[in-house]
C-alpha positions in Angstrom: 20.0 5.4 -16.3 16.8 4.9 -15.9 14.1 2.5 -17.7 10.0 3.1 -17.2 7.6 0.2 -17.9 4.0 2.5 -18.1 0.6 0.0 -18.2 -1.9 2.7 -19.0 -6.1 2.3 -19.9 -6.1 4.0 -23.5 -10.2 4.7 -23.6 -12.2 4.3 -27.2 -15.4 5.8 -25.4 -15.7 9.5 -25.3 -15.9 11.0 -21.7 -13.5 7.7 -20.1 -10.1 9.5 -19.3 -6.7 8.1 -20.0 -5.2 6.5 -16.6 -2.0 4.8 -15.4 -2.3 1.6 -13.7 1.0 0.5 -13.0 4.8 1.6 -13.6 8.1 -0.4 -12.9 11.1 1.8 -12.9 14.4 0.3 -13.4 17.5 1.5 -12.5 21.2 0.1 -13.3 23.0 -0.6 -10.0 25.9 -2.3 -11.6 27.0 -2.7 -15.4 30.4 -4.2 -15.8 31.2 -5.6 -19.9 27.8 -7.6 -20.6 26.2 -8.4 -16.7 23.8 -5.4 -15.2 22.5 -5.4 -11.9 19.4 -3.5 -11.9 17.2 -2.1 -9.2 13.6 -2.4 -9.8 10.1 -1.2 -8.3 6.7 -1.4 -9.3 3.4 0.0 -8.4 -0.3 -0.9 -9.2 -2.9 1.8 -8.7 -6.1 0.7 -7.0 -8.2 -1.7 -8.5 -11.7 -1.9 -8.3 -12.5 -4.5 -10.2 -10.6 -6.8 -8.5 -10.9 -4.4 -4.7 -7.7 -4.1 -4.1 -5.6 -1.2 -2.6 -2.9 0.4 -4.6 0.7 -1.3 -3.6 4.3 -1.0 -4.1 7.5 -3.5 -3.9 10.8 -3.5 -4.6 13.5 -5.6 -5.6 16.9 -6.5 -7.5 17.8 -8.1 -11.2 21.2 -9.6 -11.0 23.2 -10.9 -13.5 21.4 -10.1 -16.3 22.6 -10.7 -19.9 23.1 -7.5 -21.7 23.5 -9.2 -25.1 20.1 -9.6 -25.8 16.7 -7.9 -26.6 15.6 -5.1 -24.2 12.3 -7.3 -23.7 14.7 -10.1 -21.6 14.8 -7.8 -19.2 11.0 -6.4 -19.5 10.4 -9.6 -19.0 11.8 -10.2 -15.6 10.2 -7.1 -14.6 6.9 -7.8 -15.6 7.2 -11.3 -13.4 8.6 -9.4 -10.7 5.1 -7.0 -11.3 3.5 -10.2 -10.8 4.7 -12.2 -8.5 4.3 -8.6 -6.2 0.8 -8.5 -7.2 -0.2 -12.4 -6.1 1.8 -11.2 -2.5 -0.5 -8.4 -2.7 -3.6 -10.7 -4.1 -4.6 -8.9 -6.9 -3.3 -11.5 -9.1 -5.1 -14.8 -8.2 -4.4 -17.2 -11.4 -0.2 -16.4 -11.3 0.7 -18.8 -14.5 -1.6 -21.6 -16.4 0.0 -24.4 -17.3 -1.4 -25.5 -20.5 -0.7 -29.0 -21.4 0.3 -30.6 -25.2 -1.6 -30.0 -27.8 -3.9 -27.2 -25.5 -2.9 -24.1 -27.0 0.0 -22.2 -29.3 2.9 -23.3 -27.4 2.0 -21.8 -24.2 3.1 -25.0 -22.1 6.2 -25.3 -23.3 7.1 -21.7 -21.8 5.7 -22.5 -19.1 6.8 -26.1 -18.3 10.1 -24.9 -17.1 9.2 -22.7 -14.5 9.7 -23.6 -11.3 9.4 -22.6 -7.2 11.1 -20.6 -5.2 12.5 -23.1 -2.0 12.2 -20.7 0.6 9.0 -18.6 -0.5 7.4 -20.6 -3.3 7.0 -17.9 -5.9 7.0 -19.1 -9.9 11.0 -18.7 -11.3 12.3 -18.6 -14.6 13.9 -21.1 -15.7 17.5 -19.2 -16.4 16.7 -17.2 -13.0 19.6 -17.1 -10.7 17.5 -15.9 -7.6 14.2 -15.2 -6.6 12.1 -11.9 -7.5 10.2 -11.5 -4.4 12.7 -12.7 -1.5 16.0 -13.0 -2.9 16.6 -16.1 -2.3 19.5 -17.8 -4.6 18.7 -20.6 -7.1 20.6 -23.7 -6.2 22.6 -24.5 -9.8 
């Protein structure tokens, strides 16, 4: 089983070509009742804009929930995608931190992340490891 996150540039202006500019592929390493272990990578093509090279990392999803929505699991990947992409610096402003009042909600999704002990990337708050060096979540 396999499951492809595509992030393409759709062009509106005749002559601009369709692109890909980054893919996360996830593959199930371990699915026992409602718990998957997944295997993940991701890629981001070169970016000009912000001049940096095209990259690649890989990691693990473990113990995820399978009773819920497809996009709890996008949703890992995609901050995997980005915590990869600060290591590789094309990602500069990782998470903003708006406070009350500041805008739809946003800080109270984001007030519960935390970092990583060992490597100080931004965690979930449900996370049970760390997406860029593995690193288990003290309980």
């Amino acid at each position: 089983m396999t499951l492809r996150v595509l992030i393409e540039f759709v062009p509106q202006i005749e002559g601009d070509e369709r692109r890909e500019l980054a893919r996360a592929e996830i593959h199930g390493a371990r699915i026992e009742d409602m718990v998957g272990d997944y295997s993940l990578t991701v890629s981001e093509g070169p970016n000009p804009l912000a001049d940096t090279p095209a990259w690649s990392a890989a990691g693990d999803i473990l113990n995820h929930d399978r009773a819920q929505t497809v996009w709890a699991l996008a949703e890992k990947v995609c901050m995997f995608g980005l915590i990869a992409a600060s290591h590789y610096g094309s990602a500069p402003d990782l998470v903003k931190i708006v406070g009350p009042g500041g805008g739809h909600g946003v800080g109270e999704v984001t007030a519960d992340l935390r970092g990583c002990p060992a490597c100080d990337a931004v965690i979930g708050p449900r996370w049970k490891f760390c997406a860029l060096c593995g690193e288990k979540m003290p309980e």
